[in-house]
N, C-alpha and C positions, 0 to 999 in steps of 0.2 A: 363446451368451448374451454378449453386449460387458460389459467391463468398465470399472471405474473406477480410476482412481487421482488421488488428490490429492497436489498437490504444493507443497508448503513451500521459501521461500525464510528460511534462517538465517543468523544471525552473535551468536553470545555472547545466545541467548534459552531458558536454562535455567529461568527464574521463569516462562516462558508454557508452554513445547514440551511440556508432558506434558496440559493441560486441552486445548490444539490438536488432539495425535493424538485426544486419546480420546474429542471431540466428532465423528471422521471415523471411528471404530471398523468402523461401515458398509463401508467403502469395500476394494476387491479388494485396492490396495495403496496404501503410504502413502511417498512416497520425498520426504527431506530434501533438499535442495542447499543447504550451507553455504559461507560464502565466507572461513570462516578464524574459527569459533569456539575462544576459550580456558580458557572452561569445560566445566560439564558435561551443555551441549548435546547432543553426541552420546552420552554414555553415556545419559542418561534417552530419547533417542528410540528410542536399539536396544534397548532394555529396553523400550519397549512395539511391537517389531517393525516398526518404520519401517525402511526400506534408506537410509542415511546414504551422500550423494556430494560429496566436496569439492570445490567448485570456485573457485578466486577469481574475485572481481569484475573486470573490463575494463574497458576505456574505453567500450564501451556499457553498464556502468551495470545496472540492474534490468532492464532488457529483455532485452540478454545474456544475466542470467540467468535468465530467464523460459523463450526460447527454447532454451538448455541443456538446461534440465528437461524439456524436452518430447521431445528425444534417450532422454530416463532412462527411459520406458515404452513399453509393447507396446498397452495399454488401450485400447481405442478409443476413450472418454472421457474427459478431462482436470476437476478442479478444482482451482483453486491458492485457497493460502489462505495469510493471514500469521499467524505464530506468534503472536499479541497476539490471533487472531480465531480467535470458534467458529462451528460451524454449529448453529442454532437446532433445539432435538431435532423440533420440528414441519415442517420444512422437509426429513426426512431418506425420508419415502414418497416428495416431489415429488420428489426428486433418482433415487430410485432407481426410478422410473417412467418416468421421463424418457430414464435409460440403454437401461433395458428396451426401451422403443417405440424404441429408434436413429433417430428421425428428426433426419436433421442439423441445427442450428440454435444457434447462437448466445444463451448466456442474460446477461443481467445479474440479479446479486444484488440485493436488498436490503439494507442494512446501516445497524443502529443502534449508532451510536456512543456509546460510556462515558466521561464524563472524569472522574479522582480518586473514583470511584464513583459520578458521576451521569448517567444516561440523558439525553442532551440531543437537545430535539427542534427547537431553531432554531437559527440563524448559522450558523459555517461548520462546526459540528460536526452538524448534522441530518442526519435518515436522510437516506444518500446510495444511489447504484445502480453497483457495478461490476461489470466482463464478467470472469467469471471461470470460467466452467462451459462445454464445449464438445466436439467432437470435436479429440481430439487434432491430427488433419490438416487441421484447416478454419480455423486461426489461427495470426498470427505477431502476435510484439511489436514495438515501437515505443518509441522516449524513453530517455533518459537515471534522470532522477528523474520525472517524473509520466508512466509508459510507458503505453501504451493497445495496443489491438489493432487489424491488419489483418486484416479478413476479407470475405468474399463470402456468409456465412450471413446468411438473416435475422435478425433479435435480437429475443428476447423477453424481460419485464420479470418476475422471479419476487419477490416480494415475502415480507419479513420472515424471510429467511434465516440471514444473522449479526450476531453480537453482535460489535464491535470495542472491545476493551479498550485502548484506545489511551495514554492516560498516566495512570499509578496513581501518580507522586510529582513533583513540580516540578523536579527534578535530572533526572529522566529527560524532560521537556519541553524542557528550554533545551539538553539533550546532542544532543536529537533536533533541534532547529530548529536549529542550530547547523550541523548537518552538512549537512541540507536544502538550507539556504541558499549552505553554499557549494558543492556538487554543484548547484545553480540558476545562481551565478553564474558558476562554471567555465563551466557548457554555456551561457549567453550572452556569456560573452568568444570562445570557441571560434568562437560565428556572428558575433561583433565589433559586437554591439547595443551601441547608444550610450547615455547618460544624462546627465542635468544634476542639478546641482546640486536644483534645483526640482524636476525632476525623482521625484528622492527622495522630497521629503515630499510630493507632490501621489498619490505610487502609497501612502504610510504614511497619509495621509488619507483614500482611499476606500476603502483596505482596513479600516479602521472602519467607515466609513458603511457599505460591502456588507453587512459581517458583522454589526452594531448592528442598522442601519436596513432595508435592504431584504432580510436575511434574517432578521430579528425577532429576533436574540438577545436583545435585552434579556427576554423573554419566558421564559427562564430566568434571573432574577435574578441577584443576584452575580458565578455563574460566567460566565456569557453576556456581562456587561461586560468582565469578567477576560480569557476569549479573545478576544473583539475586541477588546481594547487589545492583547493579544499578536499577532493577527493584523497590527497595524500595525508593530508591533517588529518581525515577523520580516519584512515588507515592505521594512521602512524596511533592515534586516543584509543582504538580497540582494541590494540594488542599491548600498550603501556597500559590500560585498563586492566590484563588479562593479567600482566606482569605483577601488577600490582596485590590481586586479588592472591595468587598466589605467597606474595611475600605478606599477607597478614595473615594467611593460613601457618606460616612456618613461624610467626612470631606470638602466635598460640595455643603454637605445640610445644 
């Protein structure tokens, strides 16, 4: 019979990592890869029998350690999943039918995202679809910060999977876009993409209109303005980041 295991990438996610395992309870086994937590991340995960593996982070980034984890099991089936995200209790026959039949193949999730406690179903927080369920041996990662997969399976679309608890307080938003941004701008000085001036506010401008206009956020009130005005801030932070990075290379040469 193939098994399953899901696999968590961690760092200081003591307020998620116990609701994470115990939405995956299902699953053969449950293995962490932390990249240097200082709280009590790993006691609460070995307390509900996750196998905890430290690894730091490298220059490849979330990919790195995507592909790490995958070293970490025997299972024939892989699902990774983020500490901040469950698996929807309806969605746990499909997954485990799935393994059952071992036909190899490539799945994307469905996932509805939560912000500050509200289900948003437009801009750039609407249900999204990522590839996260698969044979262990049939995919390799990709990217820096936004990693995706290489594979040769077909991919199919499984819908209304997980719940993405993504930011419960506003400190935890701007801590998180902050670092984003500059693990964005890092990996575009690194390829030596350029920017102007204009630049700038021309990508902080349509990153509104995307997230507003042609992905309907306004359609969830308030908050829907709120993150697409933040989706331009953080727009406008990774390319002044990028600017930046460049003008201390020139002021030490």
């Amino acid at each position: 019979m193939p098994e399953l295991a899901v696999l968590i990438l961690t760092k200081n996610e003591e307020a998620n990592i116990e609701g994470c395992i115990k939405s995956v309870a299902f699953a053969d086994e449950i293995v962490v890869i932390d990249s240097g937590s200082t709280d009590a991340t790993q006691a609460k995960a070995e307390a509900l029998g996750a196998r905890f593996v430290v690894h730091p982070m490298g220059e490849t980034g979330f990919a790195g350690q995507r592909n790490f984890a995958l070293t970490q099991t025997k299972a024939e089936w892989v699902l990774f999943l983020d500490a901040d995200e469950r698996i929807v209790p309806s969605a746990v026959e499909t997954i485990g039918r799935i393994v059952s039949e071992n036909i190899p193949m490539a799945y994307r999730m469905q996932r509805k995202n939560v912000v500050m406690g509200k289900m948003m179903h437009h801009g750039g927080h609407r249900p999204d679809y990522v590839a996260r369920f698969y044979p262990r041996t049939g995919i390799k990662w990709h990217g820096r910060v936004h990693e995706g997969i290489d594979t040769d399976l077909a991919i199919k679309d499984l819908p209304n999977c997980i719940y993405h608890y993504t930011y419960t307080t506003w400190q935890q938003y701007f801590a998180k876009t902050n670092h984003y941004t500059s693990l964005s701008a890092q990996s575009m000085f690194a390829r030596r993409k350029k920017i102007s001036s204009i630049s700038v506010l021309s990508h902080a401008f349509f990153a509104f209109i995307k997230s507003y206009i042609l992905k309907q956020g306004f359609r969830d009130g308030y908050l829907g303005l709120v993150m697409s005005i933040l989706a331009a801030v953080a727009a406008m932070m990774k390319y002044l980041k990028l600017q930046n990075l460049y003008r201390l290379e020139n002021e030490t040469n």
